[in-house]
C-alpha positions in Angstrom: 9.6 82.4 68.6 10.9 84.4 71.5 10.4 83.1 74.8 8.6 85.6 76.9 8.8 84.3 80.6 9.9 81.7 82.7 8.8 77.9 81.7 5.1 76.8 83.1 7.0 74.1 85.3 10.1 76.0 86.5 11.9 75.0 89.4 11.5 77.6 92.2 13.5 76.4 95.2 15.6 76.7 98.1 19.3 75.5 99.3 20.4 74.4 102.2 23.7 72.4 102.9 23.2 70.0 106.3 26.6 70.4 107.7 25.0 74.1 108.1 21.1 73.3 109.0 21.3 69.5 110.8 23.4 70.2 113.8 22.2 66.7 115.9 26.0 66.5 116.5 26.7 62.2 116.7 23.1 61.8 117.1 21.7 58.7 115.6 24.7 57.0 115.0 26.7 59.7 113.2 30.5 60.0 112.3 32.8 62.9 113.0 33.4 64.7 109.8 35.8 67.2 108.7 32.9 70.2 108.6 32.5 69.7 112.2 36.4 70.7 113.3 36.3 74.6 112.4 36.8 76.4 114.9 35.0 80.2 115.4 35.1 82.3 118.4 31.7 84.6 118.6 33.7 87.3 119.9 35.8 87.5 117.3 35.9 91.1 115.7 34.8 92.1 112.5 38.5 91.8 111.6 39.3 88.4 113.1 36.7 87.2 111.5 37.5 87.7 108.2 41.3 86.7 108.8 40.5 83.2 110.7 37.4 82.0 109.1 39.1 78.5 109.0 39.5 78.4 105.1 42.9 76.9 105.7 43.0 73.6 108.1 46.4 73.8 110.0 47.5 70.6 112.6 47.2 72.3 115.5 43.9 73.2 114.8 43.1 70.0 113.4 44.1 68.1 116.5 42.9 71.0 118.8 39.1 70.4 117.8 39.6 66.8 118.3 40.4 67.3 121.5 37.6 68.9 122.5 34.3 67.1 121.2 31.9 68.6 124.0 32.2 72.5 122.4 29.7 73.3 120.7 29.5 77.0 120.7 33.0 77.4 119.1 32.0 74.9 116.4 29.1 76.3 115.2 28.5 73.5 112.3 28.2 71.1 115.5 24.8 72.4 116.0 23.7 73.6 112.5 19.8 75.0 112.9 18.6 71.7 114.4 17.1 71.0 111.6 17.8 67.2 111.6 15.5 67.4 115.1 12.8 70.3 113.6 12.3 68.8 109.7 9.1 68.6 110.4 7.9 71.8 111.1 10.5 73.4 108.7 8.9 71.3 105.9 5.9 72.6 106.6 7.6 76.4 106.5 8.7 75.5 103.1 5.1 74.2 101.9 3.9 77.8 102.7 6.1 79.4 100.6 5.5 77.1 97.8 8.8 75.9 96.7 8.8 73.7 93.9 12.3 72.2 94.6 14.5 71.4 97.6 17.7 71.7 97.0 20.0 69.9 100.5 22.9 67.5 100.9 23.0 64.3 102.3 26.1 64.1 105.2 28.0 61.1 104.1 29.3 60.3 108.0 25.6 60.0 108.6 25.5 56.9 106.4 29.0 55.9 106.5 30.3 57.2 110.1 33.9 56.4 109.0 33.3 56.2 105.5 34.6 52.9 104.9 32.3 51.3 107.2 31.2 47.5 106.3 27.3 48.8 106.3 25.3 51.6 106.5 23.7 53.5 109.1 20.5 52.6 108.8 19.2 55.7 111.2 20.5 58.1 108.5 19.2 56.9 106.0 15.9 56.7 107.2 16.1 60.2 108.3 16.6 61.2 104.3 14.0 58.3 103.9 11.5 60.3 105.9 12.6 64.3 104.6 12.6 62.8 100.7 9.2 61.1 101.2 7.6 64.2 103.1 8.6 66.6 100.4 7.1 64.6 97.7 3.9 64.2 100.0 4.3 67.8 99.5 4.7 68.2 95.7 8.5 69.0 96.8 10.8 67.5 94.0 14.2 66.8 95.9 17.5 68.0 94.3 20.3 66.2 96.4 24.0 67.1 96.6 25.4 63.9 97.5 28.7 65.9 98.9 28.2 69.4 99.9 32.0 69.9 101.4 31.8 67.4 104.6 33.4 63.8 104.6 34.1 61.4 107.0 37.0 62.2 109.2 38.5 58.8 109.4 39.1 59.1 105.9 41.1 61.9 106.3 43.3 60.8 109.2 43.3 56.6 108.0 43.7 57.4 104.1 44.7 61.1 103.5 41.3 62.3 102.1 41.4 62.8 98.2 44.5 62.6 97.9 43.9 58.4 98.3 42.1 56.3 95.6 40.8 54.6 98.6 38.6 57.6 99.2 37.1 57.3 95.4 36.8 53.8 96.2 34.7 54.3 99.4 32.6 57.5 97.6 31.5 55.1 94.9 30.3 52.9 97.8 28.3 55.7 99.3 26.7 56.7 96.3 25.6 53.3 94.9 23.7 53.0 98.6 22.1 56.4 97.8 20.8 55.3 94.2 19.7 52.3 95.7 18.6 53.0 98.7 16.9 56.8 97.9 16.8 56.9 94.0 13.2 57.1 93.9 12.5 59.4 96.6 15.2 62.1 94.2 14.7 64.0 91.4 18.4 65.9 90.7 21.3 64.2 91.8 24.7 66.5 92.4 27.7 64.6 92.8 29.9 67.6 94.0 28.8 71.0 95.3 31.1 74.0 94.0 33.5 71.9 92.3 36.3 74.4 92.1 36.3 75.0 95.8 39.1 72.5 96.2 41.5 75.5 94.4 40.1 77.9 96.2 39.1 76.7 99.9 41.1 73.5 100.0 39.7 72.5 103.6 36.3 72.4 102.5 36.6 71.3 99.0 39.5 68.5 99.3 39.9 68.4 103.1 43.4 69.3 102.7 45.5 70.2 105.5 48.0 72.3 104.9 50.7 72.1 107.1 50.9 68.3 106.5 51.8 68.7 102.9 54.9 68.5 101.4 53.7 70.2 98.2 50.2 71.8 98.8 49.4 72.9 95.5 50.0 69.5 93.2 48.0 67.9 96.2 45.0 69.9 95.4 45.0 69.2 91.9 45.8 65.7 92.7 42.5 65.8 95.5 40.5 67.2 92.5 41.5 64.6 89.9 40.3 62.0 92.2 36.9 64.3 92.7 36.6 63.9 89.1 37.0 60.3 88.7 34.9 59.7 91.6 32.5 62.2 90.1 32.1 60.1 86.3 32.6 56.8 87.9 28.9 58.1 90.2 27.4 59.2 86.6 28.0 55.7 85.5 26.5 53.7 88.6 23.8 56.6 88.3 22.8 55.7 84.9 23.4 52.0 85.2 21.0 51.7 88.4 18.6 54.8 87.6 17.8 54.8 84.4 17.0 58.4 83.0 18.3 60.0 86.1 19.5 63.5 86.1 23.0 63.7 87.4 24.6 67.3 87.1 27.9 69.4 87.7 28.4 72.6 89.5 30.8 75.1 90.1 31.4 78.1 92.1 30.8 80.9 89.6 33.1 83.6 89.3 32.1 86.2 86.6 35.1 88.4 85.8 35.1 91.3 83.4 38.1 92.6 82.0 39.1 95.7 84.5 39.6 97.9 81.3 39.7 97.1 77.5 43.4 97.2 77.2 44.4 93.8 75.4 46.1 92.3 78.5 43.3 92.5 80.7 41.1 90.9 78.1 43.1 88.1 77.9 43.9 87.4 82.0 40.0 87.9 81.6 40.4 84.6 79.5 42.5 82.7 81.5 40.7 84.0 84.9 37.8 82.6 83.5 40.0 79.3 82.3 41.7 78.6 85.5 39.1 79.4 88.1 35.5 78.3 86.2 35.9 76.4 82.9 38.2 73.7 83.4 36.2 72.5 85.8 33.0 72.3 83.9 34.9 71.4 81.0 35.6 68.0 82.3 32.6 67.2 83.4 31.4 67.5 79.9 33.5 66.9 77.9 35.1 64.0 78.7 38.6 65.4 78.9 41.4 68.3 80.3 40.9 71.0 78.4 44.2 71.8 76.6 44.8 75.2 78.4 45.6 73.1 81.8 48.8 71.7 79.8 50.4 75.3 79.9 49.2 76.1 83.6 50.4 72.8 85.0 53.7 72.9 83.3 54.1 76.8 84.7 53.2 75.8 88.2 55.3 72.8 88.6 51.7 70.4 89.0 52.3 66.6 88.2 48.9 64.3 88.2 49.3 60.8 89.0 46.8 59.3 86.4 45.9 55.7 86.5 45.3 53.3 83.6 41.5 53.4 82.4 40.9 56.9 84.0 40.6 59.0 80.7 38.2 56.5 79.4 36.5 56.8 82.8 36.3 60.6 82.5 35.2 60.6 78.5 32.1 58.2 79.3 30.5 59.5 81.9 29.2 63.4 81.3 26.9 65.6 83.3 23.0 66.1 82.3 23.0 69.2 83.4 25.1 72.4 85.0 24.3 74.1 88.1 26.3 77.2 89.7 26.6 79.4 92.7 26.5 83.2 91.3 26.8 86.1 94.7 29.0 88.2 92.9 31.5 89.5 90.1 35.1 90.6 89.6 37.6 92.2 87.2 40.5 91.0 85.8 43.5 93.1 85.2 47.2 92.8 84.8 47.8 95.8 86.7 49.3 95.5 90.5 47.5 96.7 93.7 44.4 97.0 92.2 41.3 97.2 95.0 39.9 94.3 96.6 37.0 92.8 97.9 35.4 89.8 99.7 33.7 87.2 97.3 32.6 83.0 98.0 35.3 81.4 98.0 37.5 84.0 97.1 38.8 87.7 97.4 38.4 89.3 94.8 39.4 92.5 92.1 36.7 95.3 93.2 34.6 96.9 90.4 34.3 100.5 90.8 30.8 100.7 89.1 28.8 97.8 91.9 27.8 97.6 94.9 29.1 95.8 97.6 26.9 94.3 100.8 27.8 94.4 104.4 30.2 91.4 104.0 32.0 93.2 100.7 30.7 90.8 98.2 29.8 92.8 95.3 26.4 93.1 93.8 25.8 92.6 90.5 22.3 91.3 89.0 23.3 91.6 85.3 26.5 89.0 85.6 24.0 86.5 86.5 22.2 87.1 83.0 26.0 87.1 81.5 26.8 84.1 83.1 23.5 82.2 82.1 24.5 83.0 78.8 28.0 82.2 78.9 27.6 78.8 80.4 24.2 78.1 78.0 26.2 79.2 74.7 29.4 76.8 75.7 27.6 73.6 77.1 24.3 73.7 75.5 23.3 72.1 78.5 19.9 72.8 80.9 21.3 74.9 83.5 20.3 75.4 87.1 20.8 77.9 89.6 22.2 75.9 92.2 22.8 79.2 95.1 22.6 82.9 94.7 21.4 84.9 98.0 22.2 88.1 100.0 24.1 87.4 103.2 22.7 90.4 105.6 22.3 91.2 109.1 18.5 91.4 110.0 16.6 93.1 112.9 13.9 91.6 114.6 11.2 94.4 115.8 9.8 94.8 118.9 6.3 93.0 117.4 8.5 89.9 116.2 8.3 91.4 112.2 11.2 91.4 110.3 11.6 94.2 107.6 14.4 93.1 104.6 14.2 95.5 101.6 17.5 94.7 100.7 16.8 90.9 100.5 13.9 91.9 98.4 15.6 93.8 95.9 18.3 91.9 95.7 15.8 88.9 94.9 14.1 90.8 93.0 16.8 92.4 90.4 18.2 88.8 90.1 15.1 86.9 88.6 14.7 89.5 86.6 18.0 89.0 85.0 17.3 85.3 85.1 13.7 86.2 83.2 16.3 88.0 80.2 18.1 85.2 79.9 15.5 82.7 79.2 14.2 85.8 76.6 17.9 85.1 75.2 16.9 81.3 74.7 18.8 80.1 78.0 17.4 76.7 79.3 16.8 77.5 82.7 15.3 74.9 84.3 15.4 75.8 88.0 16.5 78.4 90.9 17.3 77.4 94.4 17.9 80.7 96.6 20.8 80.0 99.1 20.2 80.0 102.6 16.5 80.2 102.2 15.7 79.4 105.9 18.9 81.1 108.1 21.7 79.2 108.6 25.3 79.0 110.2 27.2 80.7 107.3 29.8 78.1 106.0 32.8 81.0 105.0 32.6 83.1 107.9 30.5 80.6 110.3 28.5 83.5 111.7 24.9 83.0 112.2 24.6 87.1 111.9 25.5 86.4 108.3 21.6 85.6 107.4 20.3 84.8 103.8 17.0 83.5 104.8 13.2 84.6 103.8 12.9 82.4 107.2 14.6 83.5 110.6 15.9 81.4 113.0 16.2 82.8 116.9 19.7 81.9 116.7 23.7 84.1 117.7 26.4 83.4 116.4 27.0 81.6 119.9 24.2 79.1 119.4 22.2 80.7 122.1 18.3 81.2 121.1 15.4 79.4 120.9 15.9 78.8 117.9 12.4 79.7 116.7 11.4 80.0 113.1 9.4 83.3 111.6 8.6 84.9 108.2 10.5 87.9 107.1 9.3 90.4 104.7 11.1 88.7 101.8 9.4 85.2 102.8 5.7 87.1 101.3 7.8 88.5 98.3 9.3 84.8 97.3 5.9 83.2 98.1 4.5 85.8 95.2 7.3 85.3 93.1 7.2 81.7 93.2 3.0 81.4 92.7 2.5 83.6 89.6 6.0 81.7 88.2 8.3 85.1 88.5 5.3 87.8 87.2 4.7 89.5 90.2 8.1 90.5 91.9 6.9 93.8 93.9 7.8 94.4 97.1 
């Protein structure tokens, strides 16, 4: 029988990542980590800001930031929203609205400030301790990306980053203190956020810098092979110590569509979809490279340095579940010079028949039904909506209201794609909107960028009181979310 709306106990949520919401800069026994040395000038132009949002690390910059550990308003993740000093009142922001899910990370220098540390922080903990325990107080389950981007820095400048196994080693560390020390406070465990960010934003995904590589692109791939050893080897300590727990994989998605239905552009479709989504997901469950990789890697001169014991590593230890970003989509076409546009993660081949927002990212609602069905029909796995969100500029009026009709449709068209889907027998289990309460935007690290149905008095300087007040769209959610997706007017 044909499902005919969302499941009775759907996850309705938000996302949040704390290198962009905590701030509390070395407070309470925090480490530096790498999230906390990009570097953005607030008078940047529109231009500049696009071409030095940071994506790439570089020495100079690297050592620059280090240099300087007093700025905060040119490092913007430094100071976050506060929300590691305002949890409190936020939490009870979020109980209004009636999420059902709370989907942030855990910052690993907060609990390891070097990351190889002989103990824990105990302060950090406790502050996830506290957060985890108040949102089940609540009836907030707690969906936790264990690394949302951000590592220790002293595991970048003692041990290289990923590219050491002494970085897995110290990982596994962290985790096992998170399953024992927070397992029962967590109800969805994320080992990885946007797996495939380490291709296509090396600085945030691997911590890569580029300059000091000799060969940048087989370091990536060696960084990610490490990711996904580290990533099985959590599954299995996961499983071992939490019985029954629900450990998952995500990706950044990148819907493509062929750019026309000449045969070529069907089949870069294919390996667009291979190369930049699949692989990645295909690892994580099942077991193993996919066979395409042999061809890619032998074409772009990649060599992976594989130790004894890691396939069996990699084939025992699968997701429970997959969870994706999905902003936008692309097209994929042999043909030279075709348009481009501004995607996560990404630029991206522009699609004459969508809409693009006030950042370029193209809007399309019906590749989020496509996707759901694409991942669904090749994993036969639950699947969760890990981030999807409008990035907007919004205008406070001169009686404090905030009127987003933009952030409402483009809520609005998205669950209803989501509501198809589970029509076409997708097991959707939950949907975490990104940005949910404003925060410093991690690819362009404006503030201005805003995806939240809850403003912060925040520039892109830092400068505000950093207040918190409902938009339009926060009423529109908090309907959507109480009669499970029924009523989405505006």
């Amino acid at each position: 029988m044909m499902k005919t709306g969302f499941p009775k106990d759907f996850l309705w949520g938000g996302a949040m990542a704390s290198s962009q919401a905590e701030g509390a800069f070395l407070q309470d026994g925090k480490g530096l980590d790498t999230q906390d040395l990009r570097y953005f000038d607030p008078n940047w132009t529109k231009e500049e800001r696009a071409q030095k949002s940071n994506r790439r690390m570089n020495d100079e910059k690297f050592k620059a930031a280090l240099a300087d550990l007093e700025d905060l308003e040119h490092y913007p993740f430094r100071h976050g929203i506060d929300f590691y000093n305002r949890w409190q009142e936020d939490l009870e922001l979020f109980a209004e609205l009636g999420i059902k899910v709370l989907r942030t990370s855990v910052c690993w220098a907060r609990i390891f400030p070097n990351g190889d540390d002989a103990q824990p922080n105990e302060a950090g903990l406790k502050f996830y301790m506290d957060l985890f325990d108040a949102c089940h107080a609540h009836g907030i389950k707690v969906f936790a990306t264990i690394l949302h981007y951000n590592i220790p820095l002293h595991l970048v400048t003692e041990y290289g980053g990923w590219k050491s196994r002494k970085t897995v080693e110290c990982y596994v560390r962290y985790t096992r203190t998170l399953f024992e020390r927070l397992g029962d406070r967590v109800d969805y465990w994320l080992p990885f956020n946007e797996f495939n960010a380490g291709k296509f934003n090396p600085y945030n995904g691997v911590c890569l810098i580029e300059d000091q590589e000799e060969d940048y692109q087989n370091a990536i791939f060696q960084c990610l092979h490490h990711q996904f050893i580290a990533n099985a080897l959590t599954i299995q300590q996961g499983h071992e110590i939490l019985p029954g727990s629900k450990i998952g994989g995500m990706i950044a998605r990148f819907t493509t569509y062929p750019a026309t239905c000449k045969p070529d552009d069907v089949m870069q479709m294919i390996l667009d979809d291979q190369y930049s989504n699949w692989f990645y997901l295909d690892v994580m469950t099942r077991g193993k490279y996919p066979a395409y990789m042999e061809r890619y890697f032998e074409q772009q001169g990649i060599h992976i340095d594989w130790q004894p014991g890691d396939a069996e590593i990699l084939k025992n230890n699968s997701i429970d579940f997959v969870a994706f970003s999905y902003y936008f989509s692309q097209v994929s076409t042999t043909e030279q010079g075709w348009e481009k546009t501004s995607g996560n993660l990404i630029m991206a081949n522009k699609n004459p028949y969508l809409e693009t927002s006030e950042w370029g990212w193209q809007k399309d609602p019906v590749g989020l039904r496509v996707t759901l069905n694409q991942v669904y029909d090749r994993y036969q796995l639950p699947v969760f909506i890990a981030e999807n969100g409008l990035g907007a500029v919004d205008k406070v009026e001169a009686d404090g209201s905030i009127h987003d009709p933009y952030r409402i449709d483009y809520l609005k068209a998205h669950v209803e794609q989501m509501k198809e889907a589970v029509k076409d027998g997708v097991e959707l289990i939950g949907y975490t909107m990104w940005g949910f309460i404003d925060l410093v935007s991690c690819g362009s690290m404006e503030m201005s960028k805003r995806y939240g149905v809850i403003y912060v008095d925040q520039d892109d300087a830092g400068h505000g009181t950093l207040a918190r007040s409902r938009k339009d769209s926060f009423y529109w959610y908090q309907k959507c979310i109480a009669t499970n997706g029924e009523d989405l007017e505006g």
